[in-house]
N, C-alpha and C positions, 0 to 999 in steps of 0.2 A: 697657655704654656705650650710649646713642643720640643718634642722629643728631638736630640741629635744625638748620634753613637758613632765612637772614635773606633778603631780597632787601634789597641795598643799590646805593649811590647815594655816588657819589665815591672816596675811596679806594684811587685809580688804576684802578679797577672803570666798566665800561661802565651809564648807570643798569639797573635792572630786571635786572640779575642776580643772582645766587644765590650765598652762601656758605655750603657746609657744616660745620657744626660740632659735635667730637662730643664730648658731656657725656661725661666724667670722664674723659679721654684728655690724654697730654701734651702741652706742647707743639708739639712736635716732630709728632705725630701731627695735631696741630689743624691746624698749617699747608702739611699735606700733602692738605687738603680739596679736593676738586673743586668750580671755580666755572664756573658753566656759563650759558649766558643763557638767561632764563625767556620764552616763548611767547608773545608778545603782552603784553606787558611793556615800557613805553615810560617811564613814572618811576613815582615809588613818587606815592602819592596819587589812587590812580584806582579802578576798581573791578579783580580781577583775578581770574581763577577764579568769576567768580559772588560774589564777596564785598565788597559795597559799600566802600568808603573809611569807614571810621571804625564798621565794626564787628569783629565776632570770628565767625566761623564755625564749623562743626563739619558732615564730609559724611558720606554713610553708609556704613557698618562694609564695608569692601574693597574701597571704590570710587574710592580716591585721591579726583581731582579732581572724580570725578563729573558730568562735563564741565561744570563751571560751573556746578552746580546745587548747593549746600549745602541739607542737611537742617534745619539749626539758625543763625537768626540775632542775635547779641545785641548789643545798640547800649546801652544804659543801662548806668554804672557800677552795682557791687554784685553781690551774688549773684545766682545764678538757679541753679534745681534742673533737674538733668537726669533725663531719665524713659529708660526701656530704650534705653540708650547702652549696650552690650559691645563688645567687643573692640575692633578697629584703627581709628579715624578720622584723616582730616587735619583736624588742629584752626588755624585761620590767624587770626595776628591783625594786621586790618589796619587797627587803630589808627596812629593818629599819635605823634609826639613818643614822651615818657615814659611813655603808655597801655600798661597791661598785662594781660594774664590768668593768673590761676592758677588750676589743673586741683586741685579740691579732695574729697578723702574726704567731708568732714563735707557733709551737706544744705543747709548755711545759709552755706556758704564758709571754712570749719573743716579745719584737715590737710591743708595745701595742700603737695605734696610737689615741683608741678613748676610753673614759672612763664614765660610766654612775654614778651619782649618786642615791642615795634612790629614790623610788616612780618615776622613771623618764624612761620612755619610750622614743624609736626611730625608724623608717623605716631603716632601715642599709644594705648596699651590701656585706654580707658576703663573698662572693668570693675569697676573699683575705685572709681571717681571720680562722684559723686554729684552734684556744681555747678562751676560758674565763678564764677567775682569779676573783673571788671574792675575794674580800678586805674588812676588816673590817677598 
């Protein structure tokens, strides 16, 4: 199972907080997530961590948030090929709306095994993972 956390916005939820939720867990399990409010997090639509409003980030390998410094910024839909990306990143995407990314195998955005929605950060082992594809 792992963990992915959205920062959301209504919900009976304070803006700029966090839900966590953990892929392939019951529910029961899902809704025993810890929500917890995010650092300088005021509403969703702003820059947060160093990752402008309306791209997808990626920081570097065991550095969490890397105090607001992302190593990787990607704003244009479509693939983009990742180059020595191993192990554990926070990958954040801080698209809007129905924007989304997927963490794809194949070079060209092919074997896309894991897929983030808007405002929803993850810890992720890039090793495997070749490109990104944003989606709207």
């Amino acid at each position: 199972m792992r963990n992915i956390t959205k920062l959301v916005a209504g919900a009976g939820l304070a803006a700029g907080s966090l839900l966590t939720l953990t892929v392939g867990a019951t529910a029961a399990q899902a809704s025993e997530a810890p929500v917890t409010k995010a650092a300088g997090m005021t509403v969703a639509g702003g820059t947060y961590q160093g990752c402008p409003y309306g791209a997808v980030c990626i920081y570097p390998q065991d550095k969490g948030w890397n105090n607001g410094q992302p190593s990787n910024v990607y704003w244009a839909y479509g693939a983009h090929k990742l180059y020595n990306q191993v192990g554990n990143h926070f990958v954040f995407n801080n698209q809007s709306g129905g924007a989304g990314v997927w963490l794809c195998k194949g070079s060209g955005g092919t074997d896309c095994p894991s897929y983030l929605g808007a405002y929803v950060y993850t810890n992720y082992n890039l090793t495997p993972i070749n490109s990104v594809n944003l989606t709207r």
